[in-house]
Structure formats: structure tokens, C-alpha cells
DRENDO-1510 file (C-alpha; in Angstrom, 1 decimal, always signed):
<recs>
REC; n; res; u; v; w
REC; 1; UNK; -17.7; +12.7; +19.3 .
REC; 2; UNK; -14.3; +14.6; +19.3 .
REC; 3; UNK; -11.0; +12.5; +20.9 .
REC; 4; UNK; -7.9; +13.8; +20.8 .
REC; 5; UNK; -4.3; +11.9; +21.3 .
REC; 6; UNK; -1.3; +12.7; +23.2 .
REC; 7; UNK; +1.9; +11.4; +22.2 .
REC; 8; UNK; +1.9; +11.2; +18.1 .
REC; 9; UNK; +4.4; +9.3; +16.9 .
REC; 10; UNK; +6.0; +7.7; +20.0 .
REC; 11; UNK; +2.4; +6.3; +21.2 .
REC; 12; UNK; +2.5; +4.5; +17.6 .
REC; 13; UNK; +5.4; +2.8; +17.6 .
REC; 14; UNK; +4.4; -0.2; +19.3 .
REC; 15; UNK; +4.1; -1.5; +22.9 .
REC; 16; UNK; +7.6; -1.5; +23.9 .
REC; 17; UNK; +9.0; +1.4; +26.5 .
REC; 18; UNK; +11.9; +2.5; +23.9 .
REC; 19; UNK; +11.7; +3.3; +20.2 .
REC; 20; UNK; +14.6; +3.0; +17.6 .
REC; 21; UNK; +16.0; +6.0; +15.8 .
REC; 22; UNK; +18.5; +5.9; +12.8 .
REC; 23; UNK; +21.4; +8.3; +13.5 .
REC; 24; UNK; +23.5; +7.7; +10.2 .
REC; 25; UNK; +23.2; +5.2; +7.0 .
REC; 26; UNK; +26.7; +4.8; +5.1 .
REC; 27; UNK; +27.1; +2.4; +2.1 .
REC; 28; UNK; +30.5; +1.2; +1.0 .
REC; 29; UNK; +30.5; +0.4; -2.9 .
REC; 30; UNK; +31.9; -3.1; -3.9 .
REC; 31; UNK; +32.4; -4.6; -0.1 .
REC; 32; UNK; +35.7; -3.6; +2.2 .
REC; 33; UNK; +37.7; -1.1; +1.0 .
REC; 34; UNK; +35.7; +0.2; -1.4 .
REC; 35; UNK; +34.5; +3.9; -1.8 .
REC; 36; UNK; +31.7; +5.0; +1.3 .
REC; 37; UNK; +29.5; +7.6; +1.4 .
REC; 38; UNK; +25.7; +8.6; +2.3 .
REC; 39; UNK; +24.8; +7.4; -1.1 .
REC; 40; UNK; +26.0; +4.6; -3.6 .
REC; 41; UNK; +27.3; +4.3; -6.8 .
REC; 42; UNK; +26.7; +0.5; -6.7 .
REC; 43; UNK; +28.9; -1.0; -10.2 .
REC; 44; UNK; +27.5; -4.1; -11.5 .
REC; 45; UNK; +31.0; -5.4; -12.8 .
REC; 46; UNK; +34.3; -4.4; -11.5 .
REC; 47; UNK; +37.2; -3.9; -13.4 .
REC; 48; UNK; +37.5; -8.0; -14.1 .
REC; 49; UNK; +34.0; -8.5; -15.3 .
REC; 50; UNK; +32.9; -10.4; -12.1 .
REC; 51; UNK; +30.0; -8.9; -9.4 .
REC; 52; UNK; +30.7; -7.9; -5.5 .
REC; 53; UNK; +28.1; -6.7; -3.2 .
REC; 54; UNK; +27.7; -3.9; -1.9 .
REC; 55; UNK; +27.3; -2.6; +1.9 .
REC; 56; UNK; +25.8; -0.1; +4.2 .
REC; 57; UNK; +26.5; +0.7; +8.2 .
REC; 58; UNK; +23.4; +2.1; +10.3 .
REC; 59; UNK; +23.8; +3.7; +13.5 .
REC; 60; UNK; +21.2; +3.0; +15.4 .
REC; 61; UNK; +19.9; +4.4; +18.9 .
REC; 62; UNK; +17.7; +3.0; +21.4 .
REC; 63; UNK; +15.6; +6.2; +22.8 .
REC; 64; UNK; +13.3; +5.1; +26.0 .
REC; 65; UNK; +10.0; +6.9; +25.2 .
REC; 66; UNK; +10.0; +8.2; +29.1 .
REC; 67; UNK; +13.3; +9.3; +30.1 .
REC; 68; UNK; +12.5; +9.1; +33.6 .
REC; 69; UNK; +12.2; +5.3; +34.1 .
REC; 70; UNK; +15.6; +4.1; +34.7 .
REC; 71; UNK; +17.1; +1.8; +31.6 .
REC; 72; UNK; +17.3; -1.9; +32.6 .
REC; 73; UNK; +18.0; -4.9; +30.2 .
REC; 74; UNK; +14.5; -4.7; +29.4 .
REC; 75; UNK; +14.7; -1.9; +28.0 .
REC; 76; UNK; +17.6; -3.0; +25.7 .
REC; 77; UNK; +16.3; -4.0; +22.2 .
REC; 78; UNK; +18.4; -7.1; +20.1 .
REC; 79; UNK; +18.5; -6.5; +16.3 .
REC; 80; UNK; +17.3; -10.0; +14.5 .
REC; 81; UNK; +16.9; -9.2; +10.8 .
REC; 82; UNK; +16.6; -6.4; +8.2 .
REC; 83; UNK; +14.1; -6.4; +5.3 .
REC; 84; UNK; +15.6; -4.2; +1.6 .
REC; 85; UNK; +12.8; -2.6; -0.7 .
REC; 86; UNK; +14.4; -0.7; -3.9 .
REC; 87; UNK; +12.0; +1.8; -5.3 .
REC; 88; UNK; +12.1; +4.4; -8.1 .
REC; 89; UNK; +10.3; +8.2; -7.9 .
REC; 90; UNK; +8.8; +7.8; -11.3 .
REC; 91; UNK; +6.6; +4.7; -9.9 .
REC; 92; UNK; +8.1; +1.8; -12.2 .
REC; 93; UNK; +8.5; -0.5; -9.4 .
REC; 94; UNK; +8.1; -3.9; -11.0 .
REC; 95; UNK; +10.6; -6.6; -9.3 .
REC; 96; UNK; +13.3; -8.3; -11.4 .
REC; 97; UNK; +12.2; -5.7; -14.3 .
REC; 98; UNK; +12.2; -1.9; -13.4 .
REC; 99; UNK; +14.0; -3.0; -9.4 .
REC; 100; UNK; +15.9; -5.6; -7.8 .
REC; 101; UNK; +14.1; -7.8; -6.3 .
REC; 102; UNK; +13.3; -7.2; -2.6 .
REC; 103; UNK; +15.4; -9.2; +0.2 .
REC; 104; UNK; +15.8; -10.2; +4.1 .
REC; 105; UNK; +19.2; -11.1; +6.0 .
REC; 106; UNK; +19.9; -11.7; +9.5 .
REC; 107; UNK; +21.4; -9.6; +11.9 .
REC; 108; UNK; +22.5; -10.1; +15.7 .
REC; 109; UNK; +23.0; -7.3; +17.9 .
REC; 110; UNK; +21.8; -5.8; +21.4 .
REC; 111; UNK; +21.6; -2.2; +21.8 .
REC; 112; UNK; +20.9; -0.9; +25.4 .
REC; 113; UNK; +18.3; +1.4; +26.4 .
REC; 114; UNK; +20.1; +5.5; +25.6 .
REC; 115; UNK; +22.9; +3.9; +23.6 .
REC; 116; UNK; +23.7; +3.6; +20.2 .
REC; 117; UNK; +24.9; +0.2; +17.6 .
REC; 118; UNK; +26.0; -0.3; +14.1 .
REC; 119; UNK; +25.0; -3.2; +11.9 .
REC; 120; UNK; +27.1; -3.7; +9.0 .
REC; 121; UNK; +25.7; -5.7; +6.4 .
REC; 122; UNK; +24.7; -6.5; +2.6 .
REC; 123; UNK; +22.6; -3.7; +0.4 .
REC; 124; UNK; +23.2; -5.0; -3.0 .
REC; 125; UNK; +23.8; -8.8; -3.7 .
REC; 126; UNK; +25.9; -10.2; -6.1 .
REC; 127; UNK; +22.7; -12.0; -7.4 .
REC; 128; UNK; +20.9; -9.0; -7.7 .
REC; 129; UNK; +23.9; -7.9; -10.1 .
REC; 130; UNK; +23.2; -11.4; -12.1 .
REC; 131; UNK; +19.5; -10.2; -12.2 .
REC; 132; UNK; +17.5; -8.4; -14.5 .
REC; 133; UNK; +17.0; -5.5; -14.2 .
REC; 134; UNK; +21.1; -4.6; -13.2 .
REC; 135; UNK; +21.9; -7.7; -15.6 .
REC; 136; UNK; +20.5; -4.9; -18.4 .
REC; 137; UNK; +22.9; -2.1; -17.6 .
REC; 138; UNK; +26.2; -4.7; -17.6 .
REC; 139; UNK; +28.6; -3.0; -20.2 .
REC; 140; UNK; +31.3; -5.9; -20.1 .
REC; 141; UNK; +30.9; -9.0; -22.6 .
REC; 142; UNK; +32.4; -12.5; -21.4 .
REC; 143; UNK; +35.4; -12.1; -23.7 .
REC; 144; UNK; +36.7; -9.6; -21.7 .
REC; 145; UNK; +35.6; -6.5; -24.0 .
REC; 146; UNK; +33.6; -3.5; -23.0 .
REC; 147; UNK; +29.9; -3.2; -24.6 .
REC; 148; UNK; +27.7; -0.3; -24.1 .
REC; 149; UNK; +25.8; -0.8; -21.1 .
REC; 150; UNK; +22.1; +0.4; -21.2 .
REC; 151; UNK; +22.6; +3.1; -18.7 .
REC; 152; UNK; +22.1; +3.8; -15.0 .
REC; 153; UNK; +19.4; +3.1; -13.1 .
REC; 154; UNK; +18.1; +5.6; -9.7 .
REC; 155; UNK; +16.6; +3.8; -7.0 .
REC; 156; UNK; +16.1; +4.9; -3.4 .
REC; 157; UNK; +16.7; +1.5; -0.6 .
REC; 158; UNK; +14.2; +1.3; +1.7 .
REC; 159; UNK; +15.8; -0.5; +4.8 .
REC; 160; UNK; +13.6; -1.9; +8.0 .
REC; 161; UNK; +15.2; -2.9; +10.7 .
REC; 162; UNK; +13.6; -5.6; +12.9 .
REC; 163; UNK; +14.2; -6.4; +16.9 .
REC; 164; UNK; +12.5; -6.7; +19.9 .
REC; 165; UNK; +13.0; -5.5; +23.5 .
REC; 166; UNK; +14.0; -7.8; +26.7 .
REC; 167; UNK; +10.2; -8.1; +27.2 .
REC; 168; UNK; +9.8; -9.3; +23.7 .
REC; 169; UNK; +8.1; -6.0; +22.2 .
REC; 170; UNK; +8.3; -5.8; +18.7 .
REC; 171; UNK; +10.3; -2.8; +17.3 .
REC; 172; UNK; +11.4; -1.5; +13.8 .
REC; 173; UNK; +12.8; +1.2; +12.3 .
REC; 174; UNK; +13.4; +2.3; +8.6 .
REC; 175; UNK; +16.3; +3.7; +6.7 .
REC; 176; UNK; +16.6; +5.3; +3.3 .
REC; 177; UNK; +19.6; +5.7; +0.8 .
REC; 178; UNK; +19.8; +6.6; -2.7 .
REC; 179; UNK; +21.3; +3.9; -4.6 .
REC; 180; UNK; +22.5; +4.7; -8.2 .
REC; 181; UNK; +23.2; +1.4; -10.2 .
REC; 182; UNK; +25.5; +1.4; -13.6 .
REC; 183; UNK; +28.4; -0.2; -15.3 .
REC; 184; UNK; +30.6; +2.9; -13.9 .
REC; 185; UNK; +33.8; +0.1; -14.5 .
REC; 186; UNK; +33.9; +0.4; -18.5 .
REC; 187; UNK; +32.4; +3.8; -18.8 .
</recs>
């Protein structure tokens, strides 16, 4: 027997009327007022020896899958967490060894049906920095002098985005960004 599907993507992306689609990721390196972009040059010491985060703003739009049905607050979808997965291309993708070690943080914001939303929040923690493997690539010794750092490290952030509609539909959507980690400070 022979079925066919209508629908491809939209029909898999859950049982809610309205999907999510990313319009724009941009990190900012080393928190407010650092440098943005649509990658990162994440540091793991700034210019004092000590570790700040890094952060990234998503764009987000709620798309209703049939444009017809008029958009109530059903149809508006609130944002409750976010879920970060480092990997590298060449496959080495051991936790706290060849990556940072995956993360979740909260988020709270309502997006209605055919608009758009930013969240704003953390893409590199200053724990991860503390961390092996990022620990590794620190160049700056505790008396203030700079070492020789092993390197830089290429990764590419995986970002899911969790919410659910008015109805309480589960929705998600994922984000990527390449994320290059090194002591770029005492280079």
C-alpha cells in the first residue's frame, strides 16, 4: 500500500495551529556592550583575568499554519525555556572535554499569532568558561601574566526554543550559531 502526505513540514510540527520560525540569531561577546554579530568570538578571560558570559538575541515569529483562520490569543504562543547544545563538525562531542557542557534557562515571553519577539538571554556561562574544556584554552595565569593558551576551539550552538500556545500546544523551534572560543584577550 502507497500513502501519500500533504503538508511536510508544517503537518510535523506538532498539534498547535501556528508554528515558530527564527527570523535572526545575534550574539553579543562578553554581555552589554560588548561586540555583536551573527557569530561569536566568545573570550574566556577579559582583559583582567576574570570570565563574563556571553549573549545572543533571537527574533522569533509566530506563523499560523492556515492564514485564513483569524489570530486570537489562542493562537499566541508564550516562550518558557531554551535548551543550549555545543557541537563540533569533526564529531568530538564529549561534554566537559571536547564541549561545554549542555544547559537550560528560563525565558518569559508571549508572541501573538503573525507577529514577531526577541529573547535576550545567556549563550556562554561564566561557568562554562571555569570548565574544562574552555578552562584548557585560558592563556592568563593568576599572577596576572599572560601564558600560552592551548588554542581556539569551533563549535556550532544549537539553540531550542520551548513554548506552548493559548491552548497549551507544545511548540519549539531551533537556532544555530557558530561559536569560536579562545583566549582572544592575551593573544
Amino acid at each position: 500500500m502507497i500513502s501519500s502526505a500533504c503538508g511536510g513540514d508544517l503537518m510535523r510540527t506538532g498539534r498547535s495551529p501556528v508554528y515558530l520560525v527564527v527570523d535572526s540569531v545575534e550574539a553579543t561577546a562578553g554581555g552589554e556592550g560588548g561586540t555583536t554579530g551573527v557569530g561569536l568570538q566568545s573570550d574566556v578571560r577579559d582583559e583582567t583575568g576574570g570570565v563574563i558570559n556571553d549573549s545572543v538575541g533571537v527574533t522569533i515569529r509566530v506563523v499560523p499554519k492556515n492564514p485564513a483562520v483569524e489570530a486570537t490569543q489562542i493562537n499566541s504562543v508564550t516562550l518558557t525555556r531554551y535548551h543550549v547544545d555545543f557541537r563540533r563538525t569533526d564529531g568530538r562531542n564529549t561534554p566537559g572535554v571536547d564541549v561545554p557542557y549542555s544547559f537550560d534557562g528560563g525565558i518569559s515571553l508571549t508572541i501573538a499569532s503573525g507577529s514577531t519577539g526577541e529573547a535576550v538571554f545567556e549563550i556562554v556561562r561564566h561557568q562554562a568558561k571555569l570548565e574544562p574544556p574552555l578552562k584548557n584554552l585560558d592563556g592568563f595565569s593568576a599572577t596576572g601574566r599572560s601564558l600560552s593558551g592551548l588554542g581556539f576551539l569551533s563549535t556550532i550552538a544549537e539553540i531550542t526554543i520551548y513554548g506552548h500556545d493559548g491552548n497549551g500546544n507544545d511548540v519549539s523551534v531551533t537556532a544555530r550559531l557558530d561559536v569560536h572560543f579562545g583566549d582572544f584577550t592575551s593573544q
